[in-house]
Each structure stands twice: as structure tokens, then as C-alpha cells.
C-alpha positions in Angstrom: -38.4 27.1 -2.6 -39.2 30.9 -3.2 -35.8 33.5 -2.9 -37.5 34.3 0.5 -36.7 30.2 1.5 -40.4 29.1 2.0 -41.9 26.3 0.2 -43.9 26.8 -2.6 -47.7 27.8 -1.6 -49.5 24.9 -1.9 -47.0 22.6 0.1 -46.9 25.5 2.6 -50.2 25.1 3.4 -49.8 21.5 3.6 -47.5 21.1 6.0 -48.6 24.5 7.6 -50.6 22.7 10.3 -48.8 21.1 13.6 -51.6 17.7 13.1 -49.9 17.5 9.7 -46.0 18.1 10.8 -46.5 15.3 13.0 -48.4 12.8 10.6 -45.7 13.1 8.2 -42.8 12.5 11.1 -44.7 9.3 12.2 -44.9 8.0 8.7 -41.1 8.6 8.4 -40.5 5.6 10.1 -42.7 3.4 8.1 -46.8 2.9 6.7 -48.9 3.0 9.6 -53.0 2.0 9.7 -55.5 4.9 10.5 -55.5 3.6 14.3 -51.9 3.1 14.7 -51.3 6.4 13.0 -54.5 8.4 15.5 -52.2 6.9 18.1 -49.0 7.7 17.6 -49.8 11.4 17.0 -52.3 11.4 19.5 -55.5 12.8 17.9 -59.0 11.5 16.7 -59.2 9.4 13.8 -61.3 11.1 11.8 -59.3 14.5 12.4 -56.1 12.3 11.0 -58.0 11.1 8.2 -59.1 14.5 7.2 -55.3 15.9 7.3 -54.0 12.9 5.5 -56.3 13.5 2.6 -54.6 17.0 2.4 -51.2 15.5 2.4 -52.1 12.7 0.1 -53.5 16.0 -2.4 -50.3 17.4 -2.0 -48.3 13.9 -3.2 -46.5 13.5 0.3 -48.8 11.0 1.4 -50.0 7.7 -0.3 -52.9 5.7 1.1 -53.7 2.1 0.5 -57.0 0.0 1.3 -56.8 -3.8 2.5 -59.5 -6.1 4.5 -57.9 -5.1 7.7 -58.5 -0.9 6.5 -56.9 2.1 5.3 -52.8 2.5 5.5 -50.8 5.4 5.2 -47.1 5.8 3.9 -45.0 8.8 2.7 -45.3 9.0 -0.8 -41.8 7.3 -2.4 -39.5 10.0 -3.5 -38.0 8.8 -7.1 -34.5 8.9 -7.7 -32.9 9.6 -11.2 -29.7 9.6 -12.5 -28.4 13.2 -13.9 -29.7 12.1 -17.4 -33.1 11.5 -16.4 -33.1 14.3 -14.0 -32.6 16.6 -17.4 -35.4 14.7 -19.3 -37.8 15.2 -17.1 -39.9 18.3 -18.0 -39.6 21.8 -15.7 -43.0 22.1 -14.2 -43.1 18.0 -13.1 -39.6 18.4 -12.0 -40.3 21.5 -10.4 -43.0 19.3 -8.2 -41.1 16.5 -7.5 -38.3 19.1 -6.0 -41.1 20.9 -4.1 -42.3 17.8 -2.5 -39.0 16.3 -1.5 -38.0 19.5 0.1 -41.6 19.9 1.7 -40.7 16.2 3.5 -37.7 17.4 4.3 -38.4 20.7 5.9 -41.7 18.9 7.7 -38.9 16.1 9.4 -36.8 19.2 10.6 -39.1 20.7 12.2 -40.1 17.8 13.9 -36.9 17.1 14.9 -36.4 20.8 16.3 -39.4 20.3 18.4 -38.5 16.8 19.9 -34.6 17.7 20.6 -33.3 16.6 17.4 -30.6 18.9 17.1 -29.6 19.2 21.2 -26.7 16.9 20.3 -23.6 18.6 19.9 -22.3 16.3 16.9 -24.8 17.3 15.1 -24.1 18.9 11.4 -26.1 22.2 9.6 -24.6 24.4 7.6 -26.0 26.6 5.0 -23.0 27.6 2.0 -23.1 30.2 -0.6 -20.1 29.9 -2.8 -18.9 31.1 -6.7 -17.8 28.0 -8.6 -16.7 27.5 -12.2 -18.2 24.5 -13.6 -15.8 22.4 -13.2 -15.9 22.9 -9.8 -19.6 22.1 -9.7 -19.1 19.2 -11.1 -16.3 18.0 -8.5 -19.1 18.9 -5.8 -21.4 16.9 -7.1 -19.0 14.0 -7.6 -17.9 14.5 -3.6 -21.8 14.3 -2.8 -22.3 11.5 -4.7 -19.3 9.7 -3.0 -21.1 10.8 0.6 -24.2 9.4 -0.5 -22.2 5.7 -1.1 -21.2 6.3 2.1 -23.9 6.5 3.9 -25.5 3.1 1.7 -22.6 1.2 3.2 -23.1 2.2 6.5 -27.3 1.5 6.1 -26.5 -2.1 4.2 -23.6 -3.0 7.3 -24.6 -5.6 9.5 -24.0 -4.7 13.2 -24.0 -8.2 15.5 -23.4 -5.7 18.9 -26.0 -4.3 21.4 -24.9 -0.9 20.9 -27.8 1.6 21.1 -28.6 2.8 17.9 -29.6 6.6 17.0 -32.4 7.4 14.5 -30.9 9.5 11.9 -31.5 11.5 8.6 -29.1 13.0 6.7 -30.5 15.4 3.4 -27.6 16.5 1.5 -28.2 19.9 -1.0 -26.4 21.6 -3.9 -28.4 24.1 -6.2 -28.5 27.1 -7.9 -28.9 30.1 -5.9 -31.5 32.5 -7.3 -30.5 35.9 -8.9 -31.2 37.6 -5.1 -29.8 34.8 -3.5 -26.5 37.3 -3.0 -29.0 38.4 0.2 -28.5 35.0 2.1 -24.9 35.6 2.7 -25.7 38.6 4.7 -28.8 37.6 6.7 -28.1 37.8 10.1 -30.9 36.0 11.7 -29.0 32.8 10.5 -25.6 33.5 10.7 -24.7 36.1 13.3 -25.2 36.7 16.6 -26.8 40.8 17.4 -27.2 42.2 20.6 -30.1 42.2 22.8 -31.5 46.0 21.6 -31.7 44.2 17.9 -33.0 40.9 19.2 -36.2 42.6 21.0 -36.4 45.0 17.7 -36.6 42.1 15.0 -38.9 39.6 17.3 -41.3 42.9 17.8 -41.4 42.8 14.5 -41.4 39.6 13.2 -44.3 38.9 16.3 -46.2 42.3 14.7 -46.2 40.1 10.9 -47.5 37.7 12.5 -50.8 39.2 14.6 -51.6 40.8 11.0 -51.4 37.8 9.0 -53.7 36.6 11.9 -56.2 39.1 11.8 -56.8 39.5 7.9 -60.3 38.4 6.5 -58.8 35.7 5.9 -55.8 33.3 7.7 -52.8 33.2 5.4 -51.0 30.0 7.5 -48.2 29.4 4.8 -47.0 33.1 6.2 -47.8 32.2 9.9 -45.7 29.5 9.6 -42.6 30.9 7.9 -42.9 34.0 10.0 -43.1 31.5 13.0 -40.2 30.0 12.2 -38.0 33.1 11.7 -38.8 34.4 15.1 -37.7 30.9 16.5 -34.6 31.3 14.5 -34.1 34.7 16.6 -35.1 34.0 19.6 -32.7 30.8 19.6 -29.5 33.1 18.3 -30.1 35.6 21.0 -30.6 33.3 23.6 -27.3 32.0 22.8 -25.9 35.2 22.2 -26.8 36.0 25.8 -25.8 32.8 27.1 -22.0 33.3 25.3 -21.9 37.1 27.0 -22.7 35.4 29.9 -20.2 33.0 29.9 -17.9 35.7 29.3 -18.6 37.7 31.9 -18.2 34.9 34.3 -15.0 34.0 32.8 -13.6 37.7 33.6 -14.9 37.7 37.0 -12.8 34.6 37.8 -10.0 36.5 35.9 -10.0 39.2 38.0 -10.5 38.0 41.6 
């Protein structure tokens, strides 16, 4: 990602199109053929074909031919251990970064869309913090015991008829970039703002968007990130206006 948290350009446009955020989400449960695939997200075969071939340029997608036809599958994400991580050269590690965060932005926003986050267990956070690096290095070590965790619970057998819940967990710790000092103050993410500065930023953000529509030439990598900002507004003031409302109701009761 970019200091302005979008993906890099090419993977932008990759995932920048709803056909492809919704191949990529159906694949995240496993290969599917070119039928079962036009099925599940509900669009011509040919028109899925076409998308998958830009995924599959992009690396997120990998494609396989047998007698019975053509299957999809998300491209396997690698993992290393911190000594290969360093070996690996900047630009090829810079890709493999670009398209595991490209997946994982593309099944968030799927998940946004279908009520993935509606639960109110549910866990995001976003952290900026100073450490030494020793400090780092007892992060990492606390992330690594998480991600144990969560192979025990995948590799426990469960005998009971409890309904299960579909789940992803992605798990982060980098480098902020030398303007990342900016993130800690933006309020679109962080803090609710009254209604005067809600209307004034989704006028705005909605006036980016019309002239990234209307150039010679359709710049959808912005569209997208500019799309998803003003949903990041229009959510925070919605529940900033549902908390004041919630207020006021509460003094009303207080006062009669």
C-alpha cells in the first residue's frame, strides 16, 4: 500500500471492479469450474472468464485445465520464515506483499457488503505506536503465538452439531511510512464529527468522485478508493447520529 492506504495501481485496477470483488470471495472458499464459478456470482460465463484472466495477470488467480474444463483457485500465498522473508529480493517481495494485501482487502469488502462485520464480536482495529526494537520484536513473537492459536483451533476436531461461523482473521505489523504520522489524526476512521462536517466531506469526497468519472479517461483504482472513503463517512456519521440520538432519548426519559 501507497501512504494514502490504496493498493498499488495495478492491483487496484484488478480488484477495482464489483464482477472481480465477487470472483475472488467465491474462490475464497475453495477452486471452482467456469460454471460453478458463473453461478455462484451470478454472471455470464464468458464475462467471468474475461475478469478471471485479469485477476490471473495480476497473480491472485490461478487457472487449471482438465477433461471436464477450466478451474479457478486463488493463487496460494507463500509463507516464509523471517530468514527467507529477508532473502527474498525488494521488488518480488514488494509483489508478493501487494498481492496478499490486494486478497485481503478484496475479502473485506466482500464481507462489508454481505454483513460481515454486523456482529458485535467482531474485531478491527487500526494501531500506530513508537516501539524500540525490542519491543518489535516481542510484537512479533505475540503474533506469532496468535497465529498457533488459531492452527490449533483450525486442526481441532469438533464431534457436536454446533453451527459453525465462516471466518478470516488477517493479522498486520509493519513499518509505517515517513507520513504515516497523518493516520493517527484522520478522522474519517477514528472519530465521530458532526453532521455540518459529515455533509461537507461526503460533498466532497462525492465531487472526487464525478471528476474522476468524467475525465477522458476512467481512472477506477481512484473511483474505488474514493468510494470507499465516502462509505467510511457515511457509516461514522450515521452512527454518530444514531449515538446523539440515543442520547437525546436518554435525557428525555431523564427529565420526565
Amino acid at each position: 500500500m501507497d501512504a494514502a492506504g490504496t493498493l498499488t495501481p495495478s492491483l487496484a485496477r484488478a480488484v477495482g471492479h464489483p464482477l472481480r470483488v465477487r470472483i475472488i470471495a467465491a474462490l475464497d472458499d475453495g477452486p471452482r469450474s467456469l460454471p460453478g464459478l458463473a453461478s455462484l456470482v451470478q454472471a455470464d460465463q464468458r464475462a467471468v472468464a474475461r475478469h478471471a484472466r485479469v485477476l490471473e495477470h495480476a497473480g491472485l488467480v490461478a487457472r487449471s485445465r482438465s477433461g471436464r474444463g477450466v478451474t479457478y483457485r486463488l493463487a496460494s500465498m507463500t509463507s516464509f520464515s523471517d530468514e527467507e522473508y529477508g532473502a527474498i529480493a525488494g521488488p518480488t517481495r514488494q509483489a508478493g506483499v501487494a498481492a496478499a494485501l490486494a486478497h485481503c482487502h478484496t475479502a473485506a469488502v466482500s464481507a462489508l457488503e454481505n454483513g460481515g462485520f454486523d456482529r458485535s464480536d467482531v474485531h478491527l482495529s487500526r494501531t500506530s505506536v513508537d516501539v524500540t526494537e525490542e519491543q518489535w520484536r516481542r510484537l512479533t513473537s505475540e503474533f506469532a503465538d496468535l497465529l498457533d492459536k488459531i492452527d490449533e483451533v483450525k486442526a481441532e476436531e469438533d464431534d457436536s452439531s454446533a453451527p459453525v461461523t465462516r471466518a478470516s482473521a488477517v493479522l498486520m505489523l509493519f513499518e509505517r511510512s515517513a507520513s504515516g504520522e497523518s493516520h493517527s489524526a484522520a478522522p474519517d476512521e477514528d472519530h465521530g464529527f458532526s453532521l455540518e462536517e459529515g455533509l461537507e466531506r461526503s460533498w466532497g469526497l462525492s465531487e472526487e468522485i464525478e471528476g474522476a468519472l468524467n475525465g477522458e479517461t476512467v481512472d477506477w483504482a481512484t473511483v474505488v478508493a474514493l468510494a470507499d472513503r465516502l462509505r467510511v463517512v457515511a457509516r461514522a456519521a450515521l452512527a454518530d447520529e444514531l449515538r446523539s440520538g440515543s442520547e437525546r432519548s436518554v435525557g428525555a426519559a431523564v427529565r420526565s
